[in-house]
C-alpha positions as a Markdown table, in Angstrom:
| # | Residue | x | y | z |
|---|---|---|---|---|
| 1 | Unk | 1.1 | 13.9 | 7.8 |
| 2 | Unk | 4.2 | 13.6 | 6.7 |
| 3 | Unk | 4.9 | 10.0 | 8.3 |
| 4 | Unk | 1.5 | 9.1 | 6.7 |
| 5 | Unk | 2.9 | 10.2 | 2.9 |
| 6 | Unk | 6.0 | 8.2 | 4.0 |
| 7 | Unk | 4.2 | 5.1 | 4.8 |
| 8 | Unk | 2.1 | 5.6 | 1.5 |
| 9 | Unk | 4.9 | 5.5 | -0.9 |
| 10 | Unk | 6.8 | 2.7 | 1.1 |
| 11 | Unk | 3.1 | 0.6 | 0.8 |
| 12 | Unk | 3.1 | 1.1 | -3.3 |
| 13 | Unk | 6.8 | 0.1 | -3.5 |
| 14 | Unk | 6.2 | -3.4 | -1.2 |
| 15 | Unk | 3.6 | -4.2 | -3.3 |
| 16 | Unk | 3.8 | -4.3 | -7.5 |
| 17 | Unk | 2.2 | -0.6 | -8.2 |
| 18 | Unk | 4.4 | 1.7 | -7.3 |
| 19 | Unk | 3.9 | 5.6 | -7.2 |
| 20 | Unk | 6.1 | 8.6 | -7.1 |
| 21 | Unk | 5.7 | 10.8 | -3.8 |
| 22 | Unk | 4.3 | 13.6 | -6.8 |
| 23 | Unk | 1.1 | 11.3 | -7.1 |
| 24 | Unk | 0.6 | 10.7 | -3.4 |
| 25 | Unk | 1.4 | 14.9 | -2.6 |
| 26 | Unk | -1.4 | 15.1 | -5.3 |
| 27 | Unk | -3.8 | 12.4 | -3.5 |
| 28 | Unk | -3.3 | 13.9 | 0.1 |
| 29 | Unk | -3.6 | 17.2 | -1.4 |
| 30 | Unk | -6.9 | 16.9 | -3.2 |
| 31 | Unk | -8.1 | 14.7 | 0.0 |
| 32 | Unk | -7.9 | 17.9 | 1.9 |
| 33 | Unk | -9.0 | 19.9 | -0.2 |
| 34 | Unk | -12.2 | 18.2 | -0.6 |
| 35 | Unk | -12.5 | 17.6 | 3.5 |
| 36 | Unk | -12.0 | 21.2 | 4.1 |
| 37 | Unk | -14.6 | 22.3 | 0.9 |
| 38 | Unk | -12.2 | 23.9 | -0.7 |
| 39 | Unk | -12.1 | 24.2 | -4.6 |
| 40 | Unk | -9.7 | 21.7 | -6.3 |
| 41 | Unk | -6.3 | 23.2 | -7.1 |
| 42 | Unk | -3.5 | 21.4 | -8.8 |
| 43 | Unk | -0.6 | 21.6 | -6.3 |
| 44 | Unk | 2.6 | 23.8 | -7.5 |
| 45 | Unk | 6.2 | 22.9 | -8.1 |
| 46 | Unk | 7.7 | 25.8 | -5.6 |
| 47 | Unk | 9.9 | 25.5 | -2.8 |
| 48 | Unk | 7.2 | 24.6 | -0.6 |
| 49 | Unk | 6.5 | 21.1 | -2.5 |
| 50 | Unk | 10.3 | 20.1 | -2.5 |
| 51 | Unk | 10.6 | 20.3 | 1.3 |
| 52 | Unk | 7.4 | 18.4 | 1.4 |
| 53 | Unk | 8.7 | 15.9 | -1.3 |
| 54 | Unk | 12.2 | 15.6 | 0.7 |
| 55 | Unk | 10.0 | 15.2 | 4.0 |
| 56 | Unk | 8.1 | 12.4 | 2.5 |
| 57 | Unk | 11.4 | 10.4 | 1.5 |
| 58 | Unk | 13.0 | 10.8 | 4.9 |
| 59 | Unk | 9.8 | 9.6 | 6.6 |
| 60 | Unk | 10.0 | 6.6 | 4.4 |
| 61 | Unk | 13.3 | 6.2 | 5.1 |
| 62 | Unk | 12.9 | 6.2 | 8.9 |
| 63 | Unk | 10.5 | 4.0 | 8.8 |
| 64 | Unk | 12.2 | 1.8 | 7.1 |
| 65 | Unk | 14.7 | 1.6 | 9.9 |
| 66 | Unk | 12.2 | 1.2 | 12.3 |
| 67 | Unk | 11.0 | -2.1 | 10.4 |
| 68 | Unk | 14.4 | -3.2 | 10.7 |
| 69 | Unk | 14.6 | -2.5 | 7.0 |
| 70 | Unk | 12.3 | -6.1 | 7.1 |
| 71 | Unk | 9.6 | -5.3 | 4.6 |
| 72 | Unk | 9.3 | -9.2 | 3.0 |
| 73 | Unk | 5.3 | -10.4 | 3.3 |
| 74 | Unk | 4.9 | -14.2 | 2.2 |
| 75 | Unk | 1.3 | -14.3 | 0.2 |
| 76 | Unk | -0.5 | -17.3 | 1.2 |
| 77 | Unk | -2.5 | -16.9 | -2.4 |
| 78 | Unk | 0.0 | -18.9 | -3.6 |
| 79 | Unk | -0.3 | -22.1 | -1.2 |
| 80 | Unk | -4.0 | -21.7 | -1.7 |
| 81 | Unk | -3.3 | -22.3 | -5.6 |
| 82 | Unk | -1.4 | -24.9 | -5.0 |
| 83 | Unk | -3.7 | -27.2 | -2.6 |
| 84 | Unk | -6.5 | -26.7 | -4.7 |
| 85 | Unk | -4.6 | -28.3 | -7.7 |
| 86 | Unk | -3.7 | -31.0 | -5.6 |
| 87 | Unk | -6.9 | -31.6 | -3.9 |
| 88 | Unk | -8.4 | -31.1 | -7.8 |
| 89 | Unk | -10.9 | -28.3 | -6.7 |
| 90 | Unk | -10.3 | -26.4 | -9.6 |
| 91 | Unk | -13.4 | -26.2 | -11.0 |
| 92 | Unk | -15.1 | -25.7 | -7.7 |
| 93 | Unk | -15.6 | -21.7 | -8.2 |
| 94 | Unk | -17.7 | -21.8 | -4.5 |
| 95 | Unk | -14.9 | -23.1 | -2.6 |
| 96 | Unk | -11.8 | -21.4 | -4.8 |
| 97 | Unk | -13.6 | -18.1 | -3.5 |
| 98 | Unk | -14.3 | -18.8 | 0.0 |
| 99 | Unk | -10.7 | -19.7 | 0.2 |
| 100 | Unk | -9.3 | -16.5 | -1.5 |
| 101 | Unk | -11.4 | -14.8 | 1.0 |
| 102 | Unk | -9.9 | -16.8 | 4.0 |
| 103 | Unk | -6.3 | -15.9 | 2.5 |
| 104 | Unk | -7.4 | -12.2 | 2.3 |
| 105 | Unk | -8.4 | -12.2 | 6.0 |
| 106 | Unk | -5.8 | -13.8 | 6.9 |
| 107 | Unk | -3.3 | -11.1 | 5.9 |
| 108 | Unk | -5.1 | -8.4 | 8.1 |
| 109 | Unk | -3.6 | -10.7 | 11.0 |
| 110 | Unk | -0.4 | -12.1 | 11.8 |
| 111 | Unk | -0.7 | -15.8 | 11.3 |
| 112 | Unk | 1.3 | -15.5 | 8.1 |
């Protein structure tokens, strides 16, 4: 669980939202919460919460090292931009979205 935290807040900071381990404690927390039926409670600042905190950052961190510390993705949105100026599809709304949808797929695999 604590891996899975880890990953979270490594994810947010790659990317251009990123959030404190506090609002992905809050998230998991209120996940389980709900999965087990129990009633929503905000999560408290004791002891308990700073070891999980610290656990979070350290499983970012070694998961970082097992990346290799390599955490760069290349977006192909903006290639996709750029053709269609070129080619002068701009105003071709069909095809603009069918190729934003290829260069969403396209990032679930690694041919980028």
């Amino acid at each position: 669980e604590h891996h899975a935290m880890g990953c979270v807040c490594l994810a947010s900071k790659i990317e251009e939202a990123p959030r404190r381990p506090r609002d992905v404690i809050n998230v998991f927390t209120h996940i389980k919460q709900v999965r087990n039926g129990r009633p929503i409670k905000p999560v408290i600042l004791d002891p308990d919460y700073i070891r999980l905190k610290n656990d979070i950052i350290k499983a970012e961190r070694r998961v970082l090292k097992e990346l290799g510390f390599c955490v760069h993705m290349k977006h192909p949105h903006k290639l996709i931009v750029m053709y269609l100026q070129v080619l002068s599809y701009e105003d071709n709304h069909k095809f603009i979205q069918m190729s934003w949808n290829f260069m969403n797929d396209s990032l679930r695999t690694d041919c980028f």
